[in-house]
C-alpha positions in Angstrom: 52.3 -111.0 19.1 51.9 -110.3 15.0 48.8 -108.6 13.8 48.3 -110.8 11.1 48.5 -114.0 13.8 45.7 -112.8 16.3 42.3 -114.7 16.1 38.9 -113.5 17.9 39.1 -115.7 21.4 37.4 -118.8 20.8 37.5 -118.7 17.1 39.1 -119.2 13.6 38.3 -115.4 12.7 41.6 -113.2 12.2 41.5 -110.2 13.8 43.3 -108.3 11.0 40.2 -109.4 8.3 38.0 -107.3 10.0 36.9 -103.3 10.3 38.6 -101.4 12.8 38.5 -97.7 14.1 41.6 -96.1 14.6 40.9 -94.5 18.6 44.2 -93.0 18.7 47.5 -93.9 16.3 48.7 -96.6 18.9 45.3 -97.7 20.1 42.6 -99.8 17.4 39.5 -101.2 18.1 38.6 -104.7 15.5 35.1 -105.5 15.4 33.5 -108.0 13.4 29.8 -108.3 13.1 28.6 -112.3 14.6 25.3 -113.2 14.3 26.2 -117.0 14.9 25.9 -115.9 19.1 22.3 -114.8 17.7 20.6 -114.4 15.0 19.3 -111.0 15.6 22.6 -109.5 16.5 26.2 -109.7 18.3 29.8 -108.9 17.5 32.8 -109.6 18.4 35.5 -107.3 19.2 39.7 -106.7 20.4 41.3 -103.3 21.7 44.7 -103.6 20.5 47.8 -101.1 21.1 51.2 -100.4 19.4 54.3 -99.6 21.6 55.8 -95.8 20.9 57.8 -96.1 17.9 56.7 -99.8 16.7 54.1 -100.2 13.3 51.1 -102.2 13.1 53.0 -104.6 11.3 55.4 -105.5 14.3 54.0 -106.5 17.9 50.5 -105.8 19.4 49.4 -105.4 22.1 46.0 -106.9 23.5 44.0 -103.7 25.5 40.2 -105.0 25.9 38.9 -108.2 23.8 35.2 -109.2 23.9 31.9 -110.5 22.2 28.7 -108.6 22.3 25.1 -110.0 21.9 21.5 -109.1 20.9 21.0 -107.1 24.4 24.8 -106.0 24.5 28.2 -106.5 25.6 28.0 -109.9 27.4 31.9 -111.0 28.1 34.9 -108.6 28.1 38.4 -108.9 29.0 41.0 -106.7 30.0 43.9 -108.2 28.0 43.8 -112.0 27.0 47.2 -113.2 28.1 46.9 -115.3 31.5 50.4 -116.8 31.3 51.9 -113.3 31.6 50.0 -109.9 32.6 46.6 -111.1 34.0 44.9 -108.0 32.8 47.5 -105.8 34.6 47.9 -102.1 32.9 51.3 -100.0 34.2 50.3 -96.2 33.8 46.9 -96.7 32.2 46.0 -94.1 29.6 42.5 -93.1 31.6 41.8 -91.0 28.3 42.3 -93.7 26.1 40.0 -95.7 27.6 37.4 -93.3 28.0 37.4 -92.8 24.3 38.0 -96.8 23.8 34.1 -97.1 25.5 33.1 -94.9 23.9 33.5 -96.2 20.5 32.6 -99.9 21.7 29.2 -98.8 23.2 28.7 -97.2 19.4 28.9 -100.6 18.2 26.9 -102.2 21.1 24.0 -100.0 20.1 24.6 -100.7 16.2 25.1 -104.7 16.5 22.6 -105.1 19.9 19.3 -103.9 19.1 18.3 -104.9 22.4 20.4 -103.1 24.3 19.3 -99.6 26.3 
């Protein structure tokens, strides 16, 4: 899938209109700020990853996509294609991840104010 085709599940928002921070040079985390869920706070937010040796501008790859609330993180998935992987990772990059939740649960605590 192109980059500049993805859209936030369930919305109209393009992914590649929002912020994003680079977790590795094949792994970015979007995030867009939503207070629509709440007024007091939420985002929205998709984990997306670049084959070795492909660009940004060529295929993605969905890793984690998700919305957060005023108390936190409320619905996550681990990929967003049910037709074909069903959230199914071959060789997970454990590290990756780590660092992936770590920068989400930085934005949880700066879009939630309720959260812990």
């Amino acid at each position: 899938m192109k980059l500049n085709e993805l859209k936030y599940y369930c919305t109209e928002y393009l992914v590649c209109e929002s912020d994003f921070i680079e977790i590795s040079k094949l792994c970015r985390l979007y995030y867009k700020s939503e207070p629509d869920y709440d007024e007091r706070g939420g985002f929205m937010f998709c984990g997306l990853t670049i084959n070795y040796g492909f660009t940004w501008n060529e295929d993605v790859n969905y890793f984690f996509s998700g919305s957060g609330v005023v108390d936190g993180v409320r619905h996550m998935f681990m990929s967003c294609d049910d037709e074909m992987d069903r959230g199914y990772q071959n060789y997970p990059d454990l590290e990756l991840i780590i660092k992936f939740f770590q920068q989400l649960r930085e934005l949880e605590r700066k879009y939630c104010p309720e959260t812990d």
